[in-house]
KOLFIDO-129526 format. One record per residue (C-alpha): residue in three letters; residue number from 1; x negated, y, z; chain. Coordinates in Angstrom, 3 decimals, padded with zeros to 6 digits, always signed. Example, Ala and Ser with C-alpha at 12.3 -4.5 7.8 and 13.67 -1.06 7.14 Angstrom:
<atoms>
<atom><type>ALA</type><seq>1</seq><c1>-012.300</c1><c2>-004.500</c2><c3>+007.800</c3><mol>A</mol></atom>
<atom><type>SER</type><seq>2</seq><c1>-013.670</c1><c2>-001.060</c2><c3>+007.140</c3><mol>A</mol></atom>
</atoms>
This chain:
<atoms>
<atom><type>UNK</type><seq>1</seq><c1>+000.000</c1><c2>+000.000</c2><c3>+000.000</c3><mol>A</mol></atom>
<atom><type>UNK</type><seq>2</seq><c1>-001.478</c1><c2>+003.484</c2><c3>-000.485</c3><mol>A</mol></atom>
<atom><type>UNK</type><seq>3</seq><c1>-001.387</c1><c2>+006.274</c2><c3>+002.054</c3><mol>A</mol></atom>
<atom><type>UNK</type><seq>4</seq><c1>+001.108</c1><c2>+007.778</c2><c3>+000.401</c3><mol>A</mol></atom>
<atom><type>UNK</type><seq>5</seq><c1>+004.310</c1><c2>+005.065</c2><c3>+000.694</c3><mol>A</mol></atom>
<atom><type>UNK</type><seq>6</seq><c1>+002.951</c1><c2>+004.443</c2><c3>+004.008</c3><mol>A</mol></atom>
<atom><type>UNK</type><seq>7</seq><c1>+003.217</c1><c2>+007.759</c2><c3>+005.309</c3><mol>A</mol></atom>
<atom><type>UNK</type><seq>8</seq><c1>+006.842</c1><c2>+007.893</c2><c3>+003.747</c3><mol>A</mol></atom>
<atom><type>UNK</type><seq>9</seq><c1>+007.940</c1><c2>+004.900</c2><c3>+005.613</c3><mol>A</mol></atom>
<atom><type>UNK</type><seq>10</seq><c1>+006.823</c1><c2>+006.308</c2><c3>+008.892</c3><mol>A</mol></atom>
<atom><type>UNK</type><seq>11</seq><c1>+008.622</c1><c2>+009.810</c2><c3>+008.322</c3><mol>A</mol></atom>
<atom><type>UNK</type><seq>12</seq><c1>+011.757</c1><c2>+007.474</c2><c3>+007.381</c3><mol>A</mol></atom>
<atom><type>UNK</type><seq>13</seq><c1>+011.280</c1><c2>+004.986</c2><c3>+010.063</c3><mol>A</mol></atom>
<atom><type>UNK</type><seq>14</seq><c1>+010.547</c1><c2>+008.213</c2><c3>+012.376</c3><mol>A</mol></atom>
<atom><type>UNK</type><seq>15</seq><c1>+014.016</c1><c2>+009.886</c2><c3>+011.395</c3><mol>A</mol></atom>
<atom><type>UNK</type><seq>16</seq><c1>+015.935</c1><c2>+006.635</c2><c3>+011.343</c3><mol>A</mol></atom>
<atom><type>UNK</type><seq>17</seq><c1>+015.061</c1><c2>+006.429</c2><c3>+014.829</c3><mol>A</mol></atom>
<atom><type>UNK</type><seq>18</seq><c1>+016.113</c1><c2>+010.128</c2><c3>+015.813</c3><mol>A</mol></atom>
<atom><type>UNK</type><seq>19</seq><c1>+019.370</c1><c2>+009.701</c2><c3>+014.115</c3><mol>A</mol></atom>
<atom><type>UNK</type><seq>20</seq><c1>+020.187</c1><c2>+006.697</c2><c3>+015.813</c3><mol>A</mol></atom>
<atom><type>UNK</type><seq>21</seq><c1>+018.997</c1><c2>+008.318</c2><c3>+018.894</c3><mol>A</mol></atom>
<atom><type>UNK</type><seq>22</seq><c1>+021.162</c1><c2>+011.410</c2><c3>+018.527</c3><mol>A</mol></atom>
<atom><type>UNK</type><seq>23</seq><c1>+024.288</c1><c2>+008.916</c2><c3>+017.543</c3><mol>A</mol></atom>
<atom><type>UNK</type><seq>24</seq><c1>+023.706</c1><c2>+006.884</c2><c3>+020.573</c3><mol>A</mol></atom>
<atom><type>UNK</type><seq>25</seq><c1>+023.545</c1><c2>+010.128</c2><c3>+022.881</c3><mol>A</mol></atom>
<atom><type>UNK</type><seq>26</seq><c1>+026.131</c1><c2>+011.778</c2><c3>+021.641</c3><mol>A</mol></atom>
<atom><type>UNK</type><seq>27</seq><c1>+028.791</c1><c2>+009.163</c2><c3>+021.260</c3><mol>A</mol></atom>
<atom><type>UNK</type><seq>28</seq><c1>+027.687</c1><c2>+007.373</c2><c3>+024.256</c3><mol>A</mol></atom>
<atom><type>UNK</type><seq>29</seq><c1>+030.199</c1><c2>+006.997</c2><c3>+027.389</c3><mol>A</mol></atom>
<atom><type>UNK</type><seq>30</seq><c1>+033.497</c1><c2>+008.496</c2><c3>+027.646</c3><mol>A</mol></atom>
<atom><type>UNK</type><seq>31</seq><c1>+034.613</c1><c2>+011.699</c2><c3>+025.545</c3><mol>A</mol></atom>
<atom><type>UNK</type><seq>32</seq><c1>+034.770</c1><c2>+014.215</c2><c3>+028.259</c3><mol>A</mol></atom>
<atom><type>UNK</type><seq>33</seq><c1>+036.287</c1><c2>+016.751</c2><c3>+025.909</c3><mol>A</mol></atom>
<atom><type>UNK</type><seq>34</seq><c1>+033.123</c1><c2>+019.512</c2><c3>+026.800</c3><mol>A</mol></atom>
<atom><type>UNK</type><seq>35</seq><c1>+031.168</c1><c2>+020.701</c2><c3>+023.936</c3><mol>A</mol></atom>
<atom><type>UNK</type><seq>36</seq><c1>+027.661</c1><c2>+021.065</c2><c3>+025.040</c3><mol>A</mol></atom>
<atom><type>UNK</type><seq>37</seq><c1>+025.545</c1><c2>+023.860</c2><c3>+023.665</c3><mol>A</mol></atom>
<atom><type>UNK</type><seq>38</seq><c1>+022.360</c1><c2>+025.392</c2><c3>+024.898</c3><mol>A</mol></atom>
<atom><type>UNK</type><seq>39</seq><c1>+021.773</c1><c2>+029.037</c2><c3>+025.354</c3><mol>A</mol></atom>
<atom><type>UNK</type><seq>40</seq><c1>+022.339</c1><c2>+032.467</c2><c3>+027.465</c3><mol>A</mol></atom>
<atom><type>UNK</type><seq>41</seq><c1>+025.970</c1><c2>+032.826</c2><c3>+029.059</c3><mol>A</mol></atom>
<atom><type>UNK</type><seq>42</seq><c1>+026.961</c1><c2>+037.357</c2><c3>+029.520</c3><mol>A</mol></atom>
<atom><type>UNK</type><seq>43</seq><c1>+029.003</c1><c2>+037.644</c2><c3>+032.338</c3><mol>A</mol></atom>
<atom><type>UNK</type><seq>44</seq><c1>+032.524</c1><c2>+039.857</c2><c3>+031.414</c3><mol>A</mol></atom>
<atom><type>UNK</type><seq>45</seq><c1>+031.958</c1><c2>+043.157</c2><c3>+033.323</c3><mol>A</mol></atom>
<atom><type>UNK</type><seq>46</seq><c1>+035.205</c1><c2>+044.349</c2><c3>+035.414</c3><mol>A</mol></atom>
<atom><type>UNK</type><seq>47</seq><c1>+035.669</c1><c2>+048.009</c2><c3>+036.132</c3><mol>A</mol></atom>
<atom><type>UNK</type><seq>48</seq><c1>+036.335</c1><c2>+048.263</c2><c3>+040.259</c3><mol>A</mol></atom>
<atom><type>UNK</type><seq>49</seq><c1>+038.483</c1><c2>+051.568</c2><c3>+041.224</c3><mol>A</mol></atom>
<atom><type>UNK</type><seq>50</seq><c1>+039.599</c1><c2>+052.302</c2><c3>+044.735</c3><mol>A</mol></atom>
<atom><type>UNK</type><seq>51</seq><c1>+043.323</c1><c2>+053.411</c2><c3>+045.430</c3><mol>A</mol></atom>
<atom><type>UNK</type><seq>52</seq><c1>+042.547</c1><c2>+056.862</c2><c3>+046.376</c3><mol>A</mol></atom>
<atom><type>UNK</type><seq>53</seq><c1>+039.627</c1><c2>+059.400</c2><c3>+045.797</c3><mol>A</mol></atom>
<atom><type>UNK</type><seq>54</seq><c1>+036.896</c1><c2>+059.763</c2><c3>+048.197</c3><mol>A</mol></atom>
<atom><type>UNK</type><seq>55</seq><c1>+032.934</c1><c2>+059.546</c2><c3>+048.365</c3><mol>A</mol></atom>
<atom><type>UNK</type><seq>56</seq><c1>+031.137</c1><c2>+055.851</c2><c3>+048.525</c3><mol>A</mol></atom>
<atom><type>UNK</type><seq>57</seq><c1>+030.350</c1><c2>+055.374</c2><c3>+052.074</c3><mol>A</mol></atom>
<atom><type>UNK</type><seq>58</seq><c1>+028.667</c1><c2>+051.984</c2><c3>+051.660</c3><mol>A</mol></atom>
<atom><type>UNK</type><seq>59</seq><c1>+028.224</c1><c2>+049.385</c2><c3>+048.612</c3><mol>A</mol></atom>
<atom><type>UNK</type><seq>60</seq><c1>+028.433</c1><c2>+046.092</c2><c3>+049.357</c3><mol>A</mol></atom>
<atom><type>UNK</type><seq>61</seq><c1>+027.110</c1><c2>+044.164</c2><c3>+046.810</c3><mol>A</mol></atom>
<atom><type>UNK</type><seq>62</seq><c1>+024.772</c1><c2>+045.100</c2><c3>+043.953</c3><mol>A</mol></atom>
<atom><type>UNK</type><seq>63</seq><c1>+024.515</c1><c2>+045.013</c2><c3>+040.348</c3><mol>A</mol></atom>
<atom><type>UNK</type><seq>64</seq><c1>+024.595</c1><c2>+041.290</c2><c3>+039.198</c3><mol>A</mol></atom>
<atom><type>UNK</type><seq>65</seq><c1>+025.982</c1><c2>+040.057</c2><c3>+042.021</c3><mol>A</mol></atom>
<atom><type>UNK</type><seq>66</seq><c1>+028.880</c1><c2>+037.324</c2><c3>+042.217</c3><mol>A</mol></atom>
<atom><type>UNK</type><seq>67</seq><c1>+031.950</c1><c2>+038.490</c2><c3>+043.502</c3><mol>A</mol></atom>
<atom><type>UNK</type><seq>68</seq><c1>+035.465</c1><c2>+036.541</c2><c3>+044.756</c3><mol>A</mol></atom>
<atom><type>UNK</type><seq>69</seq><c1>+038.460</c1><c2>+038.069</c2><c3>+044.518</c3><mol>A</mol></atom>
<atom><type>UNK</type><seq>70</seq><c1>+039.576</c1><c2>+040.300</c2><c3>+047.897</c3><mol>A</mol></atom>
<atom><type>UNK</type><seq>71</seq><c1>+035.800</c1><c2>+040.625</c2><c3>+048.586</c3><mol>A</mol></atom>
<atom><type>UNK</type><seq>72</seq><c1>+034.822</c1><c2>+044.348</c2><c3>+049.482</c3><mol>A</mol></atom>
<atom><type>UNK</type><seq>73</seq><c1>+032.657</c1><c2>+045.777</c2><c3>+047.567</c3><mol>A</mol></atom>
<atom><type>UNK</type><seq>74</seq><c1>+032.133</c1><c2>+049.305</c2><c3>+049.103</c3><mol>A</mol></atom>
<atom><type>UNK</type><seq>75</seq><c1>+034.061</c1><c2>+051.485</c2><c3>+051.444</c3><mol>A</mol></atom>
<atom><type>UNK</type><seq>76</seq><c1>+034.312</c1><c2>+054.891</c2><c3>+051.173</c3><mol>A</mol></atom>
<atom><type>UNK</type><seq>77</seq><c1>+034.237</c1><c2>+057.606</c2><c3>+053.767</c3><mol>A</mol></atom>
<atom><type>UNK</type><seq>78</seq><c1>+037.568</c1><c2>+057.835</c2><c3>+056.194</c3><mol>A</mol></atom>
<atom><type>UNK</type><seq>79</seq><c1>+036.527</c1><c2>+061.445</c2><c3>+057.585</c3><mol>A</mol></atom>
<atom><type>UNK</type><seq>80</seq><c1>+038.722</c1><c2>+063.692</c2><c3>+055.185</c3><mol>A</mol></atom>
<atom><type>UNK</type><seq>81</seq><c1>+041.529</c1><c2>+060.932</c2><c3>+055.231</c3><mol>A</mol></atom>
<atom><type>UNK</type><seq>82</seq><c1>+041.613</c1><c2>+060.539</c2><c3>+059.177</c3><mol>A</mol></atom>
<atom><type>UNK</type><seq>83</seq><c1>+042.325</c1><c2>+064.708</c2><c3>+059.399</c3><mol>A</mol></atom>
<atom><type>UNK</type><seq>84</seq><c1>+044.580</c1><c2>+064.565</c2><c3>+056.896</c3><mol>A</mol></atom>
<atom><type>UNK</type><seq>85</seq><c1>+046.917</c1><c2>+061.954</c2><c3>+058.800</c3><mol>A</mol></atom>
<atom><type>UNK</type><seq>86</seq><c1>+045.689</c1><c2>+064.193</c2><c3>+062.303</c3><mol>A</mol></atom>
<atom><type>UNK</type><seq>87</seq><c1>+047.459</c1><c2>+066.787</c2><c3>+060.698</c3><mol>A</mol></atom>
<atom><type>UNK</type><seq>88</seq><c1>+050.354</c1><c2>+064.894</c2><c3>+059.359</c3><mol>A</mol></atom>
<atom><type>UNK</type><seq>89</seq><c1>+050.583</c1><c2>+063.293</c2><c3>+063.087</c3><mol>A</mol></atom>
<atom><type>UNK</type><seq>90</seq><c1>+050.895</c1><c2>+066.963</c2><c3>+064.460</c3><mol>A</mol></atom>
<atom><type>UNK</type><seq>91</seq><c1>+053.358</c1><c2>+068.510</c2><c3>+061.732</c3><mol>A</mol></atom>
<atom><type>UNK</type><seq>92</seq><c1>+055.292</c1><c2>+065.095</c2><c3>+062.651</c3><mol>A</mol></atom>
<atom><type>UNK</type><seq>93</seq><c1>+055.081</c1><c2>+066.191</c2><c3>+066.531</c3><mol>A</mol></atom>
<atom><type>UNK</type><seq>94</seq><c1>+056.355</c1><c2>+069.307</c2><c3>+065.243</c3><mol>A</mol></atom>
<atom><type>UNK</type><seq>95</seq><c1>+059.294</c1><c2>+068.288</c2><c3>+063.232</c3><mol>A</mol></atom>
<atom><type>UNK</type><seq>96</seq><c1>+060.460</c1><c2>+065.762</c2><c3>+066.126</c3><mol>A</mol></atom>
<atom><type>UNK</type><seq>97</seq><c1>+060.276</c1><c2>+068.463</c2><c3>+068.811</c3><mol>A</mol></atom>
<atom><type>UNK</type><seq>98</seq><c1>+063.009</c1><c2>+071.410</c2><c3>+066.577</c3><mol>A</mol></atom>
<atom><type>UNK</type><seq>99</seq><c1>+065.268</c1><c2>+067.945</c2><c3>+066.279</c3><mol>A</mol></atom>
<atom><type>UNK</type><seq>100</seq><c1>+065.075</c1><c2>+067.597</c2><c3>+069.846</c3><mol>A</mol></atom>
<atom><type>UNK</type><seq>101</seq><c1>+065.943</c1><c2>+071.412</c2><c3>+070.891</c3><mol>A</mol></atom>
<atom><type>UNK</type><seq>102</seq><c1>+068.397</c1><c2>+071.503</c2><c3>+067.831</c3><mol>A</mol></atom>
<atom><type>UNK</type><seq>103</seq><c1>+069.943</c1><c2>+068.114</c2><c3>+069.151</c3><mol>A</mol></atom>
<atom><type>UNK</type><seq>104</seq><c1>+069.995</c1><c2>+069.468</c2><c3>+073.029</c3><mol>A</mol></atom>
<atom><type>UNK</type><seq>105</seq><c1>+071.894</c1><c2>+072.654</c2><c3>+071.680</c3><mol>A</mol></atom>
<atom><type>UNK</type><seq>106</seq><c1>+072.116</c1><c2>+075.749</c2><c3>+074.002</c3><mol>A</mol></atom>
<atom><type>UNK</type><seq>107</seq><c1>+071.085</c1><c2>+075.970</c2><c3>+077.259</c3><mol>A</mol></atom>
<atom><type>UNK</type><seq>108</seq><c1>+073.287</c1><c2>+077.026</c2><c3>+080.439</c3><mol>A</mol></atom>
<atom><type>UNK</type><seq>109</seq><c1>+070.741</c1><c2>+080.538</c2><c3>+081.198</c3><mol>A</mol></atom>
<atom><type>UNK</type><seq>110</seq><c1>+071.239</c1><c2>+081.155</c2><c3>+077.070</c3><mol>A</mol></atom>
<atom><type>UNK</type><seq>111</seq><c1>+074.688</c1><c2>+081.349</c2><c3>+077.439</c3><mol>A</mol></atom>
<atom><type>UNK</type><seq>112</seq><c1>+074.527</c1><c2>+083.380</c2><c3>+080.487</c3><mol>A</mol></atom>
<atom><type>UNK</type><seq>113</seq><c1>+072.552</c1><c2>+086.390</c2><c3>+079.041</c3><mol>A</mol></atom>
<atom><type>UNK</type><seq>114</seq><c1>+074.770</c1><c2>+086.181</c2><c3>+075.868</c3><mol>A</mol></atom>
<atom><type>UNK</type><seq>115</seq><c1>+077.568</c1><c2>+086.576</c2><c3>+078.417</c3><mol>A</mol></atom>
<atom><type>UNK</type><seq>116</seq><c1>+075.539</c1><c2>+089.404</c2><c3>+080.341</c3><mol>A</mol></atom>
<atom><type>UNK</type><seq>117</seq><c1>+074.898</c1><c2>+091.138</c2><c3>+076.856</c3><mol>A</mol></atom>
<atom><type>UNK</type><seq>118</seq><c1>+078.650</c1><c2>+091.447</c2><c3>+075.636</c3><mol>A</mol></atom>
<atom><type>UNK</type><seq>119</seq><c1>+079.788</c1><c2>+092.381</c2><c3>+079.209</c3><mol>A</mol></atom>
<atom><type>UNK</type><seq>120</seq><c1>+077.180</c1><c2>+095.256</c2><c3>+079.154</c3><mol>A</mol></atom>
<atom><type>UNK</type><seq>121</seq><c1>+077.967</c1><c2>+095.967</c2><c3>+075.684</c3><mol>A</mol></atom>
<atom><type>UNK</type><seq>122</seq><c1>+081.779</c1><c2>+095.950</c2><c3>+076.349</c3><mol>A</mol></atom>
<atom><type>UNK</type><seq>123</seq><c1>+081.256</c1><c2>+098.074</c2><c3>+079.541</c3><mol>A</mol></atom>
<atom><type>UNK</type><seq>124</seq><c1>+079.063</c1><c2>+100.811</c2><c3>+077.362</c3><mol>A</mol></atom>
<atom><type>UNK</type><seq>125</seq><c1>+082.396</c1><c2>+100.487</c2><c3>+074.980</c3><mol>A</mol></atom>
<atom><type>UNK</type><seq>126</seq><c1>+084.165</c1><c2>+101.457</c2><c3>+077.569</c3><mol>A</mol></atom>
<atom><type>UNK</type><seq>127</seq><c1>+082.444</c1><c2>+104.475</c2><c3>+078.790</c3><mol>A</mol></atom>
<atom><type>UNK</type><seq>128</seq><c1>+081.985</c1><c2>+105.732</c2><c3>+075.372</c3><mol>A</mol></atom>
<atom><type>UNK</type><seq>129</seq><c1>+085.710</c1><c2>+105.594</c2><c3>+074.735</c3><mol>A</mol></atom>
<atom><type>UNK</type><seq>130</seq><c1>+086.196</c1><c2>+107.476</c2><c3>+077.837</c3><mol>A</mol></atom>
<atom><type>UNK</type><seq>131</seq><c1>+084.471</c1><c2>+110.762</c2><c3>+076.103</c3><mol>A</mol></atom>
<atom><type>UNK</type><seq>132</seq><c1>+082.353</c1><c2>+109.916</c2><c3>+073.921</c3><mol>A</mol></atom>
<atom><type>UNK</type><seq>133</seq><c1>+081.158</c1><c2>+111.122</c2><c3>+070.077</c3><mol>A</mol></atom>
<atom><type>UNK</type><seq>134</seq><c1>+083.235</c1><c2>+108.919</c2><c3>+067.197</c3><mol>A</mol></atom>
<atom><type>UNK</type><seq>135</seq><c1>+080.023</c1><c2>+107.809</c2><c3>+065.685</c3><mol>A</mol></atom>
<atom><type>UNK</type><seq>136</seq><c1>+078.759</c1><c2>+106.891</c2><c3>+069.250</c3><mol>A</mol></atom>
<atom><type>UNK</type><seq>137</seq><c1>+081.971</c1><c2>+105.152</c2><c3>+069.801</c3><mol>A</mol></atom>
<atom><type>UNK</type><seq>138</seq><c1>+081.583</c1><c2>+103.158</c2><c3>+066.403</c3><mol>A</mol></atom>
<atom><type>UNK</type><seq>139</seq><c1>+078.009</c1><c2>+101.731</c2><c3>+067.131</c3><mol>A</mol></atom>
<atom><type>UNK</type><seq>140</seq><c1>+079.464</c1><c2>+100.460</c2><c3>+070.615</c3><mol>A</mol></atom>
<atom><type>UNK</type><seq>141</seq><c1>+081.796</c1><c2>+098.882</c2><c3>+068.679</c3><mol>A</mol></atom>
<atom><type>UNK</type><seq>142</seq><c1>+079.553</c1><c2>+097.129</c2><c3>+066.768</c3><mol>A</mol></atom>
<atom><type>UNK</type><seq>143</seq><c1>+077.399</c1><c2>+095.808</c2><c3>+069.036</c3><mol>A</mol></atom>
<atom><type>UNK</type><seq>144</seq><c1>+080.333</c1><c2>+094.821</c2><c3>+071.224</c3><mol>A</mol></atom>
<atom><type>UNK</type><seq>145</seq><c1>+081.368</c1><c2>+092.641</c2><c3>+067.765</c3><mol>A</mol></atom>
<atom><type>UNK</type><seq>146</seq><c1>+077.591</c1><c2>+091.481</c2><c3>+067.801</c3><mol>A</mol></atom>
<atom><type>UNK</type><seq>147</seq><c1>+077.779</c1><c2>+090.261</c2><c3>+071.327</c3><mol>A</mol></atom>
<atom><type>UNK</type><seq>148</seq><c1>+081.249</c1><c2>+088.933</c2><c3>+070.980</c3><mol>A</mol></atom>
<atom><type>UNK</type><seq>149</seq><c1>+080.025</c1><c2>+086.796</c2><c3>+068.081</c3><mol>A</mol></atom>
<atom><type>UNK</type><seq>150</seq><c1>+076.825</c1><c2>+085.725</c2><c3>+070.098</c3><mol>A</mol></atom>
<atom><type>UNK</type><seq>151</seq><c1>+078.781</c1><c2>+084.815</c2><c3>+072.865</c3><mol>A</mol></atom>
<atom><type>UNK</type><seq>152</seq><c1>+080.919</c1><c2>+082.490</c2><c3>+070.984</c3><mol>A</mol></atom>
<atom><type>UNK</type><seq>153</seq><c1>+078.213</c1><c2>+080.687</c2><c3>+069.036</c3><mol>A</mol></atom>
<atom><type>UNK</type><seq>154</seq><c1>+076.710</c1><c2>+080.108</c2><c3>+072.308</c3><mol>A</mol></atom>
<atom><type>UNK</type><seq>155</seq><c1>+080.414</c1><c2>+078.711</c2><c3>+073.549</c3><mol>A</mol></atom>
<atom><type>UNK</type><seq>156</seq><c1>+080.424</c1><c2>+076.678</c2><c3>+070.869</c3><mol>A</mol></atom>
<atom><type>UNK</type><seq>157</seq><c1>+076.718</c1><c2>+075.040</c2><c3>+070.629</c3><mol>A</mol></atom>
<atom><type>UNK</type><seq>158</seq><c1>+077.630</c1><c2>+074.280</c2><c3>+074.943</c3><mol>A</mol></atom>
<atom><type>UNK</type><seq>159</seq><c1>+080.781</c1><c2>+072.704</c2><c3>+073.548</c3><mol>A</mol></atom>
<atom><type>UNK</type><seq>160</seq><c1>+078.940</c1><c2>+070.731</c2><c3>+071.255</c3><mol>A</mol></atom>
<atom><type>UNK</type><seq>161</seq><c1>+076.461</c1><c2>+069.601</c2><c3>+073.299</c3><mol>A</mol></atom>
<atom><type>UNK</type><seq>162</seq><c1>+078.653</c1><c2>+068.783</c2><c3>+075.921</c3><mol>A</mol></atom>
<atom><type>UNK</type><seq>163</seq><c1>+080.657</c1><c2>+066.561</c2><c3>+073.601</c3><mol>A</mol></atom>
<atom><type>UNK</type><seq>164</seq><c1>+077.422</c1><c2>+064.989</c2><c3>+072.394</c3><mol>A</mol></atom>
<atom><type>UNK</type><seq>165</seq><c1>+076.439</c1><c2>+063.942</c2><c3>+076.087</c3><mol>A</mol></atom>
<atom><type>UNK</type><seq>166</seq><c1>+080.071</c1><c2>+062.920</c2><c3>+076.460</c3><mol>A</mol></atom>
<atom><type>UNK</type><seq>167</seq><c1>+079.406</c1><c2>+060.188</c2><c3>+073.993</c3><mol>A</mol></atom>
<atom><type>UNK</type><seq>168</seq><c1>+075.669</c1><c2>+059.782</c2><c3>+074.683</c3><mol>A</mol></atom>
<atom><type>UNK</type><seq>169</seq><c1>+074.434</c1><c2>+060.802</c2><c3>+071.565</c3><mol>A</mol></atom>
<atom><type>UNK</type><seq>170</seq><c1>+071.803</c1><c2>+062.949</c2><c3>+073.710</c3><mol>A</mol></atom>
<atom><type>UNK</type><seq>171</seq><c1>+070.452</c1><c2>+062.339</c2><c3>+076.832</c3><mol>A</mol></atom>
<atom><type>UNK</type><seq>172</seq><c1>+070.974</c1><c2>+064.110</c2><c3>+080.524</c3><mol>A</mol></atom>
<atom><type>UNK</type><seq>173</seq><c1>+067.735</c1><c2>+065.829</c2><c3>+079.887</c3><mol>A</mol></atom>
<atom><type>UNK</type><seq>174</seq><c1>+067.983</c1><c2>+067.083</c2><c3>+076.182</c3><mol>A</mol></atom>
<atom><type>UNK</type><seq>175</seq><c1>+071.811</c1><c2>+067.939</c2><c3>+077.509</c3><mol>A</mol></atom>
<atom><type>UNK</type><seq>176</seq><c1>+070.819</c1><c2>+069.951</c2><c3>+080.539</c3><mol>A</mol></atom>
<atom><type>UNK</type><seq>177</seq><c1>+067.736</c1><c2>+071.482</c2><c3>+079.005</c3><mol>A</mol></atom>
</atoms>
């Protein structure tokens, strides 16, 4: 044989072998249904946002890094947020303490200067009436109207309030306040 035929047998007999080889491998065992293939694998890149604006207090993890679902990955600085809801808290206090007075209604010593007023105010009437300038006698008037009308209201906001402790819709103290 000359070099030549024998070197083409060997490259034959050499990729005989390597197809059987790759058959055998390939085919071999159970059909798992993965395709293997070698190479890199990217990672998908997933924007994080928080909820709300702020500044990054800390980061948690680092470019690259594995993450799980629910895992924090930075928290950002409570300051501004904490006197926000400080201020929300007091405006709250506020709110809660007009509904209290408003609920309460008028107090006993209220309606006792509104009574005082109109009795000095219908007492003034009277002495103007008794010799007194028509335009003097006209502002006495009115403020005698004035005081009637704040006496009433006042009448009116004790009635209420009574009635509301009569059911207990407020309490002794809101009631007596």
């Amino acid at each position: 044989m000359t070099r030549g035929r024998i070197l083409v047998a060997v490259s034959a007999a050499v990729l005989l072998a390597a197809g059987l080889f790759g058959y055998f491998h390939w085919h071999s065992g159970a059909d798992d249904g993965a395709i293997r293939f070698s190479g890199s694998v990217e990672a998908t890149e997933v924007p994080v946002a928080f909820r709300i604006p702020g500044r990054v207090l800390e980061r948690r993890v680092d470019e690259g890094e594995s993450v799980s679902a629910g895992q924090v990955v930075a928290r950002l600085d409570s300051r501004e947020l904490e006197r926000e809801s400080g201020i929300r808290s007091a405006e709250l206090a506020v709110a809660n303490a007009a509904l209290g007075e408003l609920l309460a209604g008028p107090r006993r010593q209220e309606i006792g200067r509104a009574q005082g007023a109109f009795d000095g105010a219908r007492a003034r009437l009277r002495d103007l009436e008794a010799g007194s300038r028509p335009q003097e006698i006209e502002a006495a008037s009115a403020g005698v109207a004035l005081a009637e009308a704040e006496a009433m209201r006042q009448r009116k906001d004790y009635a209420r309030a009574e009635a509301l402790f009569g059911r207990g819709s407020i309490s002794r103290q809101a009631y007596e306040a």
